[in-house]
N, C-alpha and C positions, 0 to 999 in steps of 0.2 A: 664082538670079541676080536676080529682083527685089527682094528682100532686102536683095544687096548694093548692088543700083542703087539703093535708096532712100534708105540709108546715108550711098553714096559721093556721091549728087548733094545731102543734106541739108549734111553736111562742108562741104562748097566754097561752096555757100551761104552759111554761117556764115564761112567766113572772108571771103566779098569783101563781104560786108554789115559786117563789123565792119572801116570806117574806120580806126581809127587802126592795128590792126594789117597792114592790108594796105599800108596806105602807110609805116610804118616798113618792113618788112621788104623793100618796093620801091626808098623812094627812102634809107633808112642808107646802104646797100653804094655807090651810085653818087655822095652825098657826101662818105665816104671816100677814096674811089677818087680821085676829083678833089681833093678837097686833100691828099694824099701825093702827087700827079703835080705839082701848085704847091707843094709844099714843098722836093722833091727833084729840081726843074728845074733848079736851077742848078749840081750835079756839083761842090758846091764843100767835099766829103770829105778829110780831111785825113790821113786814115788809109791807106797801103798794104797790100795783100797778095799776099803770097807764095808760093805753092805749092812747094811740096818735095818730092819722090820721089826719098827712100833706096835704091837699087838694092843698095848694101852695105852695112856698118855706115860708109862715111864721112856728115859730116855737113859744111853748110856753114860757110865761114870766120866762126869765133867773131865778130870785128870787125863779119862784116856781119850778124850775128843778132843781134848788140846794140844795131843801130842804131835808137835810137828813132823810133817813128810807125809802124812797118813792125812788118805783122800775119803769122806764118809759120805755114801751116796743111799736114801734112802730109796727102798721101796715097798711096794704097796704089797707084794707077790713075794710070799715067802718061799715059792717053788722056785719061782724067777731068779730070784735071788742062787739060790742053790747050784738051779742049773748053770750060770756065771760061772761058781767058784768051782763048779765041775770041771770044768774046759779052764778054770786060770784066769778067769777073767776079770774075777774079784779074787782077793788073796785072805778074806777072813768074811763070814757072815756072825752079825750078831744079832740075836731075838729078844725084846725084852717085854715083858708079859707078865703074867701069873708063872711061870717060871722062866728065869734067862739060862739063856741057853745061847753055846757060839759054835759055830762048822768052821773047820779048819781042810785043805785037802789035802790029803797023806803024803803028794807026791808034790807038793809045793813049799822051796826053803822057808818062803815068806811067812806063811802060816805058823812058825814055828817061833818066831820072832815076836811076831806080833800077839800071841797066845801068850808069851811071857812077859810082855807090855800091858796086855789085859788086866792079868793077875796080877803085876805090879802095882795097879794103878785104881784097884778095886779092893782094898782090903776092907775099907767101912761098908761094903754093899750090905744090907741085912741076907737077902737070895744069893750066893752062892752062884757063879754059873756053870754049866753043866755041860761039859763038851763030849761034841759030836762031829763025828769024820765024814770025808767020805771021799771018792777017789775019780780020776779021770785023768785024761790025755791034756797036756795044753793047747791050744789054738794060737798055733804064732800068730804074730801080727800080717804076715804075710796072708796066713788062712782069712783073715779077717777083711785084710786089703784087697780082695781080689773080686768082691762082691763089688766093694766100690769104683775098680776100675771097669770094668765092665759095664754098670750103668752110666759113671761118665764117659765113655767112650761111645756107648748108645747114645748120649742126649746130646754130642758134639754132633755125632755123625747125621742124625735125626735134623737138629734147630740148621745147620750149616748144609748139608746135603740136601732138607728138601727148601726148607725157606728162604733161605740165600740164594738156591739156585733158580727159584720161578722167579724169586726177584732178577735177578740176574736177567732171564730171559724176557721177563716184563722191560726191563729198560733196553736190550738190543732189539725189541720189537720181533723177540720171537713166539710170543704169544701173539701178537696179531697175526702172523701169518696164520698159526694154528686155528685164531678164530676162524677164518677165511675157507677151512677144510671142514669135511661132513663131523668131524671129531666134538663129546660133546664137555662141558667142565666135569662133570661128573664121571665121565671115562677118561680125561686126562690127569685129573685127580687119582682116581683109583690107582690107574698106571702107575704114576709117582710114590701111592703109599708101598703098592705089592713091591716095585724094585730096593726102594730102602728098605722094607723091611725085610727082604730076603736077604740085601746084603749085609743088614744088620746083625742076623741072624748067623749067617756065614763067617762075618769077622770075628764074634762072638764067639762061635763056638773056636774058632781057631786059634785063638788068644787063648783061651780055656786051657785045650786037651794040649796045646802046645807048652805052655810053663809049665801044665801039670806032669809031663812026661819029667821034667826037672826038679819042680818042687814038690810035687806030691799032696797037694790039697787035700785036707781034708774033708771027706762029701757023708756024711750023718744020713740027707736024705734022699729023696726019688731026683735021676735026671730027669726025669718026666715032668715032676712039679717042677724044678727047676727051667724047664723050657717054658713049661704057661708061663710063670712070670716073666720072664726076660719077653716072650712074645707078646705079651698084656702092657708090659712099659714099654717095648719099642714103639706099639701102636697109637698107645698115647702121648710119645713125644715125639712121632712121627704128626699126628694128629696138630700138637701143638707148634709145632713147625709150618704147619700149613695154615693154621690160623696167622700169622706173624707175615705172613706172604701173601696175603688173601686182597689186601691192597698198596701196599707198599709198592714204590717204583723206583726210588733210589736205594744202591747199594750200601752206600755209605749208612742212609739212616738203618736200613735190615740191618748191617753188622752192628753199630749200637743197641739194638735192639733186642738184638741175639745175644748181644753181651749182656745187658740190663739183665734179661732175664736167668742167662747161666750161670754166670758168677755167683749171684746168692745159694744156687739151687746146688753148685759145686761145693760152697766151705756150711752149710747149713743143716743138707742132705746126711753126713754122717760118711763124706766119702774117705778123708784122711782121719777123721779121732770121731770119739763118742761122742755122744751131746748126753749121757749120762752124767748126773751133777751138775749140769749149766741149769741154766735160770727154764721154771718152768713153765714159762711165758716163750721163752724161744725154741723151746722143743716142742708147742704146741704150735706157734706160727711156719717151724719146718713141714707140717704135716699136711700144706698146701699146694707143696711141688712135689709133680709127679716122681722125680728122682728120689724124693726118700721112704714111697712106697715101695720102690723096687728095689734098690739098696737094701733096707728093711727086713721084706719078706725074702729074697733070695737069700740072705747073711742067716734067717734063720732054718734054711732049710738045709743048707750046706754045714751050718756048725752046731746045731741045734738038734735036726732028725726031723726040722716039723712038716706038717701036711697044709694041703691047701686047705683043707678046713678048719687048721688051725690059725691062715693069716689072712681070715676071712677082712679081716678091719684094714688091711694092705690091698686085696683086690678087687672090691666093692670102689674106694674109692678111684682107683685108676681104669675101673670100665667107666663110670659116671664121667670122668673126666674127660676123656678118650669120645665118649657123644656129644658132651657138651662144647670139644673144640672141634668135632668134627662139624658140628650142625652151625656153627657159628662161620667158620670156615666155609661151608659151602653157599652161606647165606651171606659174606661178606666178600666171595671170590669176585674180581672182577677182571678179564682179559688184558682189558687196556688200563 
């Protein structure tokens, strides 16, 4: 334990002493954060969307799926669906079954529009459809945004603070000093995941409860499940950082490499727009990188209400993930 304590308290050291990365990686996320809440204050999107649940093979009146501006996303989950236009996130759901049926939300202009587009656009229907309300709060984009920065800010801090940096130390030949001392991989390891992820943790929450004093988040569920997740993803893209490090010697190649793998995981993940309505071929190959598990399940716990047992299919795969680059990692580390 002293070993590791000398390690883990050297680390953290090294980063609050090295200025310009502690204050990027503090004050980026909470610049961003604030100019997407001033960019997308004023709700002045041109675009609708429409949720759809095919209960049989009927489909809605051709006229009104041709209408331009109007975005139709189906899904499988008629509740799913509901809860969106709860929160604003869909601006009209329609059902078409054994009876049609459309949800409008009482406190959204949109809905009201496009209600009259409907019935313009359905007079030959034989069913008649049958409207149904219902009510809720909006979810600014800002509420929505803040899940994502937050996980990208984890998986910057994570791929760049742990794998960059043993690279780093592999090419000045400060691992081999380290071999040289009683210290063993697996306690200098440890050391390196416990300090990122505590700083992880710490930047995390500070980013949080700090915009929140400003903007006021909206939070539906548990801080507490809110903390598993974030500490379930850090671990695994702490994890997957140290696989990336585990023999690499030059820096130049770690930072392409760091990059190969963030970029995708950054515009794929769901951290600036939805992958609702893209191809569903690309919304299942996002479901590869540990960022859009955690994105994912925290977005639904903060605007949603859910429990962890309800995002069981988000953290099943980021504990799997999380062994399988730890075990890979520790079986591909090598000193020099």
């Amino acid at each position: 334990m002293k070993r590791f304590w000398a390690v883990f308290v050297a680390r953290n050291k090294e980063f609050y002493r090295d200025r310009g990365a502690f204050g990027w990686s503090l004050f980026f996320p909470i610049i961003v954060v604030f100019g997407f809440a001033f960019a997308f204050s004023g709700g002045n999107q041109n675009l609708y969307k429409v949720g759809v649940f095919e209960e049989t093979k009927s489909h809605p009146p051709a006229e009104f799926t041709q209408t331009q501006f109007i975005d139709f996303v189906s899904y499988p989950d008629l509740k799913a669906a509901l809860e969106r236009l709860r929160h604003q996130q869909l601006d009209m759901v329609v059902s078409m079954g054994t009876k049609n049926q459309y949800w409008i939300n009482d406190s959204s202009p949109k809905g009201y529009l496009l209600e009259r587009v409907l019935k313009g656009s359905s007079p030959t229907v034989t069913s008649p459809f049958e409207k149904q309300s219902v009510t809720g709060r909006e979810i600014r984009y800002v509420d929505w945004l803040i899940s994502g920065m937050l996980g990208l800010n984890m998986m910057f801090s994570a791929l760049f603070g742990v794998g960059y940096t043993i690279v780093r130390y592999r090419q000045n030949k400060v691992l081999r000093r380290l071999k040289a001392t009683p210290i063993s991989a697996f306690e200098f390891l440890s050391a390196q995941i416990a300090s990122r992820l505590l700083l992880i943790l710490c930047v995390s929450t500070t980013i949080y409860f700090g915009c929140n004093f400003f903007l006021h988040f909206q939070m539906l569920g548990s801080y507490f499940d809110l903390f598993i997740v974030l500490l379930l993803g850090a671990a695994c893209l702490i994890s997957l950082g140290l696989l990336v490090a585990a023999r690499v010697s030059s820096e130049e190649f770690a930072g392409g490499l760091v990059n190969f793998i963030s970029w995708p995981m950054m515009f794929l993940s769901g951290t600036w727009f939805s992958l609702e309505g893209a191809n569903p071929w690309l919304r299942k190959f996002a479901l590869i990188f540990p960022l859009t598990h955690v994105i994912d399940s925290s977005r639904a716990i903060m605007n949603e209400g859910a429990q962890l047992s309800q995002i069981g299919n988000h953290l099943l795969p980021l504990i799997g993930m999380t062994l399988v680059f730890l075990s890979l990692s520790a079986y591909f580390f090598r000193w020099e």
